[in-house]
C-alpha positions in Angstrom: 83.5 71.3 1.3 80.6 72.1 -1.1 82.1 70.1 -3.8 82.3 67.2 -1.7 79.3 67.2 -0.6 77.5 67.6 -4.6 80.0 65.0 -5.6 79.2 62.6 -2.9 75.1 63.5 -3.7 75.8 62.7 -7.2 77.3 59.3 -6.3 74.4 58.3 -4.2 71.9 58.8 -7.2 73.9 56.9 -9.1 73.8 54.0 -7.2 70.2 54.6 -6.7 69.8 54.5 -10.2 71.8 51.3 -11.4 69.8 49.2 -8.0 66.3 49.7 -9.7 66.2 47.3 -12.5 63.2 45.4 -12.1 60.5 45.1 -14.6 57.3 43.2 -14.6 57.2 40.8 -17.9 54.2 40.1 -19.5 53.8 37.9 -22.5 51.6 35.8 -24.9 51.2 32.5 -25.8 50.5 31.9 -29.3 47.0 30.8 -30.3 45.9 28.4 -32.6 43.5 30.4 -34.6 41.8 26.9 -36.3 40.1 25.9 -32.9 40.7 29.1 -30.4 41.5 27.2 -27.5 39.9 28.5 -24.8 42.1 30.1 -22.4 43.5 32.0 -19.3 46.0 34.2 -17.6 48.6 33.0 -15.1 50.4 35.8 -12.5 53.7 34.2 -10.9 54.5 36.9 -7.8 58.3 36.0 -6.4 58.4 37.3 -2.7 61.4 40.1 -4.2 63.0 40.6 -7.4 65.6 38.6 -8.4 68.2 39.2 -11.3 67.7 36.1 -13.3 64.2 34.7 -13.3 63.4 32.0 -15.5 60.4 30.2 -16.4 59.2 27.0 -18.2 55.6 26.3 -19.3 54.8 22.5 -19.6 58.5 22.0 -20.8 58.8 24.9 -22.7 61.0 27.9 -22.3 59.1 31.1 -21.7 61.5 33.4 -19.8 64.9 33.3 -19.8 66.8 35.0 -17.3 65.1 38.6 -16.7 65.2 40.7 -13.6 61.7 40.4 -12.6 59.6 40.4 -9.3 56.4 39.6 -11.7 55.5 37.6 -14.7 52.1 37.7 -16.7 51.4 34.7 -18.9 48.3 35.4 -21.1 47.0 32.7 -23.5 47.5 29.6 -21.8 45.4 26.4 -22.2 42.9 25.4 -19.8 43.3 22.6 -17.4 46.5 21.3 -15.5 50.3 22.8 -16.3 53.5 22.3 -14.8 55.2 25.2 -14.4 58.9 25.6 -13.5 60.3 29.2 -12.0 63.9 28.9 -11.4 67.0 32.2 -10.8 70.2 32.7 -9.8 71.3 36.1 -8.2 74.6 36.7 -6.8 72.7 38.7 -3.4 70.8 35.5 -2.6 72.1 32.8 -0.1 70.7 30.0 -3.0 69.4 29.6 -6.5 65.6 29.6 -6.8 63.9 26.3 -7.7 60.0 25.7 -7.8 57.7 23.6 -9.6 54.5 23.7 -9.0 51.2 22.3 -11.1 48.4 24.6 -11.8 45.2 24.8 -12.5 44.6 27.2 -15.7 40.6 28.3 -15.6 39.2 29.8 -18.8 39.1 33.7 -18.8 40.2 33.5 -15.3 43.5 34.8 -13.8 45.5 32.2 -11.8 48.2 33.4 -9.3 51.4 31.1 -8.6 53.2 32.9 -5.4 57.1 32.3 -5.4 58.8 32.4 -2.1 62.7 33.9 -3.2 65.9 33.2 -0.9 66.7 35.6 1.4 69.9 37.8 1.1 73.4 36.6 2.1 75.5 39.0 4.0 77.4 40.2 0.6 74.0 42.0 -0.2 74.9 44.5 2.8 79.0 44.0 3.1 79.6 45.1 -0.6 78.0 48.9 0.1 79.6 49.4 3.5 83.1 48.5 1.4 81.9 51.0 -1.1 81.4 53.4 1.1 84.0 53.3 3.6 86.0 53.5 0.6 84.3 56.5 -0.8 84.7 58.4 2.6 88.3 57.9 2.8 88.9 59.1 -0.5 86.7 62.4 0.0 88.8 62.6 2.6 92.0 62.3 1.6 90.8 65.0 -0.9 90.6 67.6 1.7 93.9 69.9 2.0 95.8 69.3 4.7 95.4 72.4 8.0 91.9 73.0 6.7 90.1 70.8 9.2 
């Protein structure tokens, strides 16, 4: 019964381990040294982490599908900029879409807050499976009289 009960331990860690993925992302935008632009720092916060976040910056491709609750862009230009955060993740009941103009201050941070979908029922079905499963074969594992 021990071993059952290390084996089933182990299992939960594991799981554990494989559902904590997400990782800020920070990056820089590359400066034109001739006329050094001035510039600032823009912080998009999704409500939760999604598995993958993309993001476009005036048209221009700046993350490409990364598991990510937060993204720093350092070096943008100052003024207006359209910025597009879009996802997919197999947990959520729809894909993410926002677009959203901002205004980019010099030497100033500028926060974009992303509202995410919320979770569809396969986000809680999937581990009950798993683990009904689990039980019943820990179970069945057990010699028969011994109960």
């Amino acid at each position: 019964m021990k071993r059952i009960f290390e084996l089933m331990m182990l299992v939960a860690l594991m799981m554990v381990a494989v559902g904590c993925g997400a990782r800020n992302v920070t990056l820089h935008m590359p400066q034109n040294t001739s006329n050094m632009e001035k510039t600032g720092t823009l912080i998009i916060k999704l409500s939760a982490s999604m598995d993958a976040v993309s993001v476009t910056v005036d048209g221009k491709l700046v993350v490409k599908e990364r598991n990510t609750r937060r993204i720093k862009v350092d070096g943008l230009r100052e003024g207006k900029t359209k910025v597009d955060v879009f996802g997919k993740d197999s947990d959520r009941r729809g894909d993410l879409e926002k677009t959203e103009t901002v205004e980019i201050m010099p030497g100033e941070i500028t926060d974009m807050l992303v509202q995410v979908p919320s979770y569809s029922i396969k986000r809680y079905a999937r581990p009950v499976v798993v683990g009904i499963g689990l039980i019943l074969g820990f179970l069945s594992m057990i010699p028969a009289g011994t109960t």
